[in-house]
C-alpha positions in Angstrom: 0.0 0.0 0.0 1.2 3.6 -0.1 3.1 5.5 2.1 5.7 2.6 1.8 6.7 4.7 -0.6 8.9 2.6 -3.6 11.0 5.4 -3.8 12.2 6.2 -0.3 14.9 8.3 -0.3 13.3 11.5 -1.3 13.5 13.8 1.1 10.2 16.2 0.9 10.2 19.8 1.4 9.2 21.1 5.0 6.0 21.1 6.3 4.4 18.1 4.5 4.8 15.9 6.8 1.2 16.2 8.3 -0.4 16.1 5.4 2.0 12.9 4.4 0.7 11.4 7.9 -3.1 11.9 7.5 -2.6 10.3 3.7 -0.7 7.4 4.9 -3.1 6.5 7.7 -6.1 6.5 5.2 -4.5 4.4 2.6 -3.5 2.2 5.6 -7.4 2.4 7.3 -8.9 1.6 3.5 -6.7 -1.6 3.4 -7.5 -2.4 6.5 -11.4 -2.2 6.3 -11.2 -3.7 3.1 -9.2 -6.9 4.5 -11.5 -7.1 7.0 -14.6 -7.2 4.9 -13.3 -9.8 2.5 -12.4 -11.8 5.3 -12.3 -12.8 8.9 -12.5 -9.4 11.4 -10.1 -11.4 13.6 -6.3 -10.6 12.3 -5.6 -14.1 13.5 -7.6 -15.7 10.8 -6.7 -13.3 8.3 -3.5 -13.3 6.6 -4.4 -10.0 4.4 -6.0 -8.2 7.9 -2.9 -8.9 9.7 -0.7 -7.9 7.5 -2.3 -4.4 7.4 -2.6 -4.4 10.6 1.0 -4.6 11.4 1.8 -2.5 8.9 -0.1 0.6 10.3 1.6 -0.1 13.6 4.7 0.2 12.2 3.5 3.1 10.4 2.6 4.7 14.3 -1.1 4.5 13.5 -2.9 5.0 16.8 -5.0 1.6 17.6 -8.0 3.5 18.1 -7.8 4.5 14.5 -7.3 0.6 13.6 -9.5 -0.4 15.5 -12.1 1.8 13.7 -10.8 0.9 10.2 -11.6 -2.8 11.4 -15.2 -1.4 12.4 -16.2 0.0 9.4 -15.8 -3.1 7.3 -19.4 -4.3 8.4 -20.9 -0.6 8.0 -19.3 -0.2 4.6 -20.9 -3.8 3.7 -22.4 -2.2 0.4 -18.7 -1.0 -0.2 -17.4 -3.0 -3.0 -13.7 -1.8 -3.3 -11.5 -3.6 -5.9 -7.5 -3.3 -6.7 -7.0 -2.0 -9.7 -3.5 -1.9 -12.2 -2.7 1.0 -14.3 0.2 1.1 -16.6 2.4 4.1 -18.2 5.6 6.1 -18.9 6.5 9.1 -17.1 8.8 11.4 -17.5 12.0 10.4 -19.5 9.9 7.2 -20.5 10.2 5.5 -17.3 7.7 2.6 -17.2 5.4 2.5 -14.2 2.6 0.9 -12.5 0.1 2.1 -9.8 -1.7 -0.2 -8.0 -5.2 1.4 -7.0 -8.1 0.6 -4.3 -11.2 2.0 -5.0 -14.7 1.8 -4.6 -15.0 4.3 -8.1 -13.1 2.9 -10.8 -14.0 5.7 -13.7 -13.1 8.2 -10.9 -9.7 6.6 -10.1 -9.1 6.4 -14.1 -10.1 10.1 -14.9 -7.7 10.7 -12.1 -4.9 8.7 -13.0 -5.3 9.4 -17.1 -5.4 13.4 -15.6 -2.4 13.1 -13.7 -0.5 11.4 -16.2 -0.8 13.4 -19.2 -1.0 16.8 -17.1 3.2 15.7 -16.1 4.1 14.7 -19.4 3.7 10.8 -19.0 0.9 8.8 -20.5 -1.2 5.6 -19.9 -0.8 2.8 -21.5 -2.9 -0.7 -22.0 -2.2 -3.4 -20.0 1.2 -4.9 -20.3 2.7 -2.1 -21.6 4.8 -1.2 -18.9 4.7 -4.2 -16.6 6.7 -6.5 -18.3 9.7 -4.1 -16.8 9.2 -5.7 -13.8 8.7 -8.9 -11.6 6.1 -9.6 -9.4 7.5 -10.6 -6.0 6.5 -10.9 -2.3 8.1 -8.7 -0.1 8.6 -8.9 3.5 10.3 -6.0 5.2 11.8 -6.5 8.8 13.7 -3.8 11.6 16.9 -4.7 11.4 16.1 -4.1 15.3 14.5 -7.4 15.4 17.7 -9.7 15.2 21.0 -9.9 14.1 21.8 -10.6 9.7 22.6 -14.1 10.2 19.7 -15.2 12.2 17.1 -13.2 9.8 18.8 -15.3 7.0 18.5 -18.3 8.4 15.2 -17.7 9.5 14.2 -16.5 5.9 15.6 -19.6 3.7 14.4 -21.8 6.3 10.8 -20.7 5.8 10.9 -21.0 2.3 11.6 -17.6 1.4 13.8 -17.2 -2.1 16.5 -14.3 -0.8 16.9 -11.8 1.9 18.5 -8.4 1.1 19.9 -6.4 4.2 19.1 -2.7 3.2 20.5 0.2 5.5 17.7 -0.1 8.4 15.7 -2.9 7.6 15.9 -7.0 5.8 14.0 -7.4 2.9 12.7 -10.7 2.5 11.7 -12.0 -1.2 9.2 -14.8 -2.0 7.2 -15.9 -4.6 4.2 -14.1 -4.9 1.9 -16.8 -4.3 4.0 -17.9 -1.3 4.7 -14.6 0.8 1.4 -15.4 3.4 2.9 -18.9 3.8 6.4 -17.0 4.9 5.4 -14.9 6.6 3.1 -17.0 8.9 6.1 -19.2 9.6 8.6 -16.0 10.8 5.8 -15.0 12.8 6.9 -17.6 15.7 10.1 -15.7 15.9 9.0 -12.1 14.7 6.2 -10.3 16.4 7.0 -6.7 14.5 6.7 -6.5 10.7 7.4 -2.9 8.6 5.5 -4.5 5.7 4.0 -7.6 3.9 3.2 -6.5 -0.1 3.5 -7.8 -3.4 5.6 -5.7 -5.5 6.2 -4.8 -9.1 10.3 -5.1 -8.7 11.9 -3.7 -11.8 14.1 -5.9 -13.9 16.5 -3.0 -14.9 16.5 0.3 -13.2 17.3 3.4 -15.0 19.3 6.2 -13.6 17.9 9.5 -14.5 19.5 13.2 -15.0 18.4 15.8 -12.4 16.0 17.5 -14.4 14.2 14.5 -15.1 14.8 13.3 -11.9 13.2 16.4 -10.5 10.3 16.3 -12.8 9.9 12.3 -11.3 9.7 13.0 -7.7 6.9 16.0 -8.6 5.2 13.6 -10.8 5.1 10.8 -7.9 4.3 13.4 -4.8 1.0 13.9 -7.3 0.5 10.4 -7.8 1.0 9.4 -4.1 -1.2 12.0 -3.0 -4.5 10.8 -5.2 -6.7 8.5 -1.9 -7.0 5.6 -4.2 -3.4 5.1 -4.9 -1.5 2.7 -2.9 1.3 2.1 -4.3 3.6 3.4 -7.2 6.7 1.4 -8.8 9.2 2.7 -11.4 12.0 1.4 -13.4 13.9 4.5 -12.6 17.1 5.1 -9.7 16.0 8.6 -7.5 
């Protein structure tokens, strides 16, 4: 979901960072009701719910605001939200996808197709873009959790396919029909999760100039910033 943003790094301009919160807690509340409503209310009989769940924690969401987001899922019964894929080229003709969640699916495309073509990218069908990338499951730990040979053990042992030790957290790849199976296994060792997702991971990444690169990160902030977004991935190096 968003506000795990795929291209972390960016540093954003002062003053954002409320507005950044309060979008990141209602991408993580919509994923929450939504996992609850499609399946068990109890997170220990839900794969998807507990996932989300953990992920808001990490995300410092207060459990009142979790706890509501669970709530809802019976009173937005009627609700019938669905994860949609868009695909297109953005500045420079970097290839990306946005994954969506939305109740509205001509309002999230009139968004998208706006935002797009108003910062020079453009839709595209699908497949057009995708097949820069590989779908994997992606499990993202604290490094606070335990030490790099531990996590690695615990990883392969599981049945995960690689674990990647990034500056502050492990990141843990499966197969994308796998990552629940994982997951539930290093959850007898690993109470404390940063995020459980299937990803687009690009197959080549290309490194951009700083105008372009500039024009990328405005072009993402937009993106990012639309409720039904979740999650954007690029083929690009910010």
């Amino acid at each position: 979901m968003a506000g795990h943003s795929h291209w972390a790094g960016i540093k954003h301009k002062k003053g954002k960072a409320d507005k950044q919160r309060a979008a990141i807690f209602s991408k993580l509340s919509r994923e929450i009701t939504v996992a609850a409503k499609l399946g068990d209310k109890n997170p220990d009989m839900n794969s998807r719910l507990r996932s989300a769940i953990q992920a808001a924690r990490s995300a410092n969401m207060p459990k009142d605001n979790i706890e509501r987001a669970i709530d809802k899922s019976s009173i937005a019964a009627d609700s019938n939200f669905e994860n949609i894929r868009y695909e297109g080229f953005g500045p420079a003709k970097i290839a990306i996808v946005v994954i969506t969640l939305t109740d509205n699916k001509n309002r999230t495309a009139a968004n998208i197709r706006t935002i797009f073509q108003k910062y020079g990218g453009g839709l595209g069908t699908q497949g057009s873009a995708s097949h820069n990338f590989l779908q994997q499951g992606i499990i993202k730990v604290d490094k606070k959790e335990m030490n790099e040979e531990k996590i690695f053990e615990l990883a392969i042992n599981a049945g995960a396919n690689d674990c990647i030790f990034k500056d502050s957290y492990y990141q843990i790849h499966t197969n994308k029909d796998e990552i629940y199976d994982v997951k539930s296994i290093m959850e007898k060792d690993i109470s404390n999760f940063i995020s459980t997702e299937i990803e687009w991971v690009p197959i080549n990444k290309i490194k951009l100039n700083q105008d372009d690169k500039e024009k990328m990160v405005k072009f993402l902030e937009i993106l990012e910033e639309d409720d039904d977004v979740q999650n954007v991935f690029i083929n690009a190096v910010l």
